[in-house]
Backbone as CSV, one residue per row, in Angstrom:
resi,resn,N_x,N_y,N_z,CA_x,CA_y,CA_z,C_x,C_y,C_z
1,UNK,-0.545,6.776,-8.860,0.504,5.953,-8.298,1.248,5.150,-9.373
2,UNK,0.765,4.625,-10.314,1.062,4.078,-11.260,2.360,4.800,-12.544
3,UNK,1.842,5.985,-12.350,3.038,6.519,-13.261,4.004,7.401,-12.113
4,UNK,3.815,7.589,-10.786,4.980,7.443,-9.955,5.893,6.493,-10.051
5,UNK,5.431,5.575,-9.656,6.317,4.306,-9.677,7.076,4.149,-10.998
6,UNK,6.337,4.033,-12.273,6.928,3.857,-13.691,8.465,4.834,-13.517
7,UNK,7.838,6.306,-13.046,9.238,7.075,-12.963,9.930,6.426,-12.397
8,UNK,10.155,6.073,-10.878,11.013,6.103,-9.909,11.842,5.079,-10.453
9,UNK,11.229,3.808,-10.974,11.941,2.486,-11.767,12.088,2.795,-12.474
10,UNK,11.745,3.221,-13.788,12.062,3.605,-14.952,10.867,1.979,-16.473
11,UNK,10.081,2.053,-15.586,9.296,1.411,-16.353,8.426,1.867,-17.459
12,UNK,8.969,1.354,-18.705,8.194,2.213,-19.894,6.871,1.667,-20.289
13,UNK,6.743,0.303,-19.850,5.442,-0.088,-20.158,4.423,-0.168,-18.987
14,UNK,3.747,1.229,-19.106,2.760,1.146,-17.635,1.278,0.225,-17.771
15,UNK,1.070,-0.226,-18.604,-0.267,-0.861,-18.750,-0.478,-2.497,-17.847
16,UNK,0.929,-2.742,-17.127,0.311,-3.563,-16.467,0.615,-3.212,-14.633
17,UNK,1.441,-1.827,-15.041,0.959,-1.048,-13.362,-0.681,-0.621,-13.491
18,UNK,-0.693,-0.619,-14.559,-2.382,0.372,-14.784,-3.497,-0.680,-14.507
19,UNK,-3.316,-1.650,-15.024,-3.878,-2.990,-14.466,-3.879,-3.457,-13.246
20,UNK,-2.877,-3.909,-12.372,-2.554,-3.999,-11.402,-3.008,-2.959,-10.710
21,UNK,-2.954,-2.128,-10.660,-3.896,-0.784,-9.709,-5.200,-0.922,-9.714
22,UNK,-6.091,-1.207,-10.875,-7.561,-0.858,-11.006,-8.051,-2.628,-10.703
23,UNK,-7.144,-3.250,-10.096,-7.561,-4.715,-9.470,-7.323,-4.947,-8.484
24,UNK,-6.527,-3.834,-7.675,-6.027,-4.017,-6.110,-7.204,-3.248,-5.591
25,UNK,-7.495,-1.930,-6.111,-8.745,-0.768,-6.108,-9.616,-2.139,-5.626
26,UNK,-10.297,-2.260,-6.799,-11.183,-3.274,-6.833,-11.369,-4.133,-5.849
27,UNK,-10.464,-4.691,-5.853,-10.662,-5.882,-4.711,-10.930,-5.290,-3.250
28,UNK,-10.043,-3.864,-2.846,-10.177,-3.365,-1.750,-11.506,-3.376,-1.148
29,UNK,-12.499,-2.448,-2.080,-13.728,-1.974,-2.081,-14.420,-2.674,-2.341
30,UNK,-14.318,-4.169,-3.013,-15.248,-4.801,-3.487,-14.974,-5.081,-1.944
31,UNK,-14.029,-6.067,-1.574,-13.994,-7.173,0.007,-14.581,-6.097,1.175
32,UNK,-14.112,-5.200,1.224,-14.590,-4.511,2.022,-16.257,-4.321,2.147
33,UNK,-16.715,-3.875,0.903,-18.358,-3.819,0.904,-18.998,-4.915,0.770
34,UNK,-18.216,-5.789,0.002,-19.121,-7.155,-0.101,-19.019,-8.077,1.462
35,UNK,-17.703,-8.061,1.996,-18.056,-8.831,2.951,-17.644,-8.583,4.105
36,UNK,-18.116,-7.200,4.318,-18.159,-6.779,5.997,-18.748,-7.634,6.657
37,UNK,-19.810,-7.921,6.878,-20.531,-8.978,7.609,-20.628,-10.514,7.455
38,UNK,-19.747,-10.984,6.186,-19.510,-12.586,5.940,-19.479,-13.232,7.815
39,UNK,-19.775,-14.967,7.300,-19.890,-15.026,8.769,-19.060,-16.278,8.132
40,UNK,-18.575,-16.376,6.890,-17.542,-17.316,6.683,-16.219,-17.156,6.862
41,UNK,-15.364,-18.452,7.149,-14.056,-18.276,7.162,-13.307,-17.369,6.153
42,UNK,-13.400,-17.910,4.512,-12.871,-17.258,3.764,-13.653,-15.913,3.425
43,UNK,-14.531,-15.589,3.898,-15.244,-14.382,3.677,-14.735,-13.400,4.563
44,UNK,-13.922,-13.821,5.884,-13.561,-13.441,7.167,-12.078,-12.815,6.653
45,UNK,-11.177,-14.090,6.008,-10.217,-13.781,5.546,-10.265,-12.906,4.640
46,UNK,-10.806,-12.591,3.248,-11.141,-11.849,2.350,-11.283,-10.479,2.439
47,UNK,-11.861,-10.643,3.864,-12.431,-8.840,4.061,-10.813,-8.826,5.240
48,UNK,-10.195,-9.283,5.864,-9.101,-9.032,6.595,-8.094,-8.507,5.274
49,UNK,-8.029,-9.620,4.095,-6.653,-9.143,3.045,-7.488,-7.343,2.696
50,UNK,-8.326,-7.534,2.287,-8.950,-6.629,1.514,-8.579,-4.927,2.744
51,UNK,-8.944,-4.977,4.138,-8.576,-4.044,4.951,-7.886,-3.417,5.083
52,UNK,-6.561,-5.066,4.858,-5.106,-4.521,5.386,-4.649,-4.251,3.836
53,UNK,-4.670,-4.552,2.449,-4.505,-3.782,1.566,-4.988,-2.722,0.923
54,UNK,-5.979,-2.085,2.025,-6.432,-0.858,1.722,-5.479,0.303,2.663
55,UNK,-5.405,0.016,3.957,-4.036,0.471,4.715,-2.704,0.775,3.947
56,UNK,-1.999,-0.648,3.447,-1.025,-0.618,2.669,-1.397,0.746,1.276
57,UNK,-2.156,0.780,1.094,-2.374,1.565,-0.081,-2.367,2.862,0.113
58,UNK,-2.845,3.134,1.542,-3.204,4.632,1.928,-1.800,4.665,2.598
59,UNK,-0.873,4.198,3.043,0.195,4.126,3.324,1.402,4.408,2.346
60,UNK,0.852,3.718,1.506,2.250,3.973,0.182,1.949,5.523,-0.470
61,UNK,0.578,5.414,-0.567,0.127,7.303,-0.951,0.611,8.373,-0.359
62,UNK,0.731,7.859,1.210,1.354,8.956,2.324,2.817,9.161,2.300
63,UNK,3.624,7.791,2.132,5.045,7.605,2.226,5.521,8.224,0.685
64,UNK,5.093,7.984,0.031,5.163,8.651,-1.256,5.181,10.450,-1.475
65,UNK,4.220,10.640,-0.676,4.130,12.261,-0.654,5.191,12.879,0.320
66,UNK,5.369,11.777,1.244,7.021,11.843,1.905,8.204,12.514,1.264
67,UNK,8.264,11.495,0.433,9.481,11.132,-0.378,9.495,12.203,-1.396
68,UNK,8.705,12.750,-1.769,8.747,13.910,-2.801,8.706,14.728,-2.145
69,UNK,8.426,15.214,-0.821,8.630,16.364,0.177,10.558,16.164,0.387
70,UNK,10.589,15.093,0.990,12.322,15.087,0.184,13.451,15.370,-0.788
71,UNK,12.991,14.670,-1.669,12.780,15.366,-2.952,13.735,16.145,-3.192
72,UNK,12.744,17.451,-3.006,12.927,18.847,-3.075,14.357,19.130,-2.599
73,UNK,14.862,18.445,-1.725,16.053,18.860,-0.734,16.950,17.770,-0.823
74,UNK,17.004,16.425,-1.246,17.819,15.146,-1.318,17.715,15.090,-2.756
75,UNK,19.038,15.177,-3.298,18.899,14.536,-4.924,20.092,13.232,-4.981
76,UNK,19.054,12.041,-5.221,19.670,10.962,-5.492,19.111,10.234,-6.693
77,UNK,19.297,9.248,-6.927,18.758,8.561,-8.365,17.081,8.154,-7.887
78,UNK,16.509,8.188,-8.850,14.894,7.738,-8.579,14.859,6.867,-8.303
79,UNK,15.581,5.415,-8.312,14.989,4.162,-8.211,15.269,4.278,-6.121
80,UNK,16.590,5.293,-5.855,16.234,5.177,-4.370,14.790,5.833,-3.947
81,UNK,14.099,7.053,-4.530,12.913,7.462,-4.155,11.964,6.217,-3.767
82,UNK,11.872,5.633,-4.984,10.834,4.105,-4.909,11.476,2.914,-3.538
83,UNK,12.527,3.239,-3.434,12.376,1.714,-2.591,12.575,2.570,-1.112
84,UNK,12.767,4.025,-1.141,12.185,4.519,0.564,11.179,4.793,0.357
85,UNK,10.160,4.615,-0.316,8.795,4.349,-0.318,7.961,3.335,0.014
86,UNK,8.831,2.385,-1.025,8.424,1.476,-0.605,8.808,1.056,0.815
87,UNK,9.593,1.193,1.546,10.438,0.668,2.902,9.867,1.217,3.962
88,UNK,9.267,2.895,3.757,8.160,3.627,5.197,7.211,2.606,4.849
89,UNK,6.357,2.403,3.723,5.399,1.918,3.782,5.451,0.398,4.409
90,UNK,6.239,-0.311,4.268,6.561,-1.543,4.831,6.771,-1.661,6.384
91,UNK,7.543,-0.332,6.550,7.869,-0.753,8.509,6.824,0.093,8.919
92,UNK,6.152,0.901,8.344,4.937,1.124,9.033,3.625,0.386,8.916
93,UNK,3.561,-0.283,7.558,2.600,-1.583,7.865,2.837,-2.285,8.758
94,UNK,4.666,-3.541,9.246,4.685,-4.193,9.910,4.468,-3.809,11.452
95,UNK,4.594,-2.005,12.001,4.574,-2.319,13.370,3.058,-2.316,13.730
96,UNK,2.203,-1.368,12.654,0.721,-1.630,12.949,0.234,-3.024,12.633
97,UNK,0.574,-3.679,11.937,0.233,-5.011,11.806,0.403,-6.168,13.709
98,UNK,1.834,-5.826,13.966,2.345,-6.175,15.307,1.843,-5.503,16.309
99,UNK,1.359,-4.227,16.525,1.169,-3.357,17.696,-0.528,-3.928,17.504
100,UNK,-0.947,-4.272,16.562,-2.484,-4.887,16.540,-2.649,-6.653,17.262
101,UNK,-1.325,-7.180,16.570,-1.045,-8.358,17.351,-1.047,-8.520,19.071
102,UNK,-0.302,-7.671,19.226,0.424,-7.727,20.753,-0.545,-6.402,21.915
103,UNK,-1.259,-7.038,22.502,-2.884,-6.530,22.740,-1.575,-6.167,24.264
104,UNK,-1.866,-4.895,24.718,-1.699,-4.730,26.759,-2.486,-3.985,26.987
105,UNK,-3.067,-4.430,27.884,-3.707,-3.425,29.165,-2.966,-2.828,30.382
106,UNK,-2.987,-1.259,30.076,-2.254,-0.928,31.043,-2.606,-0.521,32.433
């Protein structure tokens, strides 16, 4: 993901996407395994960020493989590839984020 993105922006110095990746990783899997069962507030919160930025992540992977299925057939400048990537991944985080909010029984 890291040298996707570098393309799509045109970022020549990837070592602090490379960073930034192997600390979002991290945190995912750490919050997730470390505190599935916390019975604390911030332990509660921790493993909620940690969930929903593991979503976001498997989301941008998917919207991404999108966008290069596009690609193939849309030629526009790269930096639009990156921000309709970034943008599925965003309105499809926010309606699962909301459709999780807004509980009906039908």
């Amino acid at each position: 993901m890291p040298n996707r993105f570098s393309w799509y922006f045109g970022i020549e110095n990837r070592t602090l996407l490379y960073i930034a990746s192997v600390g979002i990783t991290l945190f995912m899997f750490g919050g997730i395994i470390i505190l599935s069962n916390s019975m604390s507030t911030i332990g509660s919160i921790l493993y909620s960020m940690a969930a929903i930025t593991l979503g976001a992540m498997l989301y941008l992977l998917l919207s991404t493989l999108v966008v290069d299925l596009f690609q193939l057939f849309i030629k526009v400048e790269l930096k639009y590839y990156g921000i309709a990537s970034l943008s599925i991944t965003l309105i499809i985080l926010s309606y699962g984020m909301w459709n999780a909010s807004n509980l009906r029984i039908i």
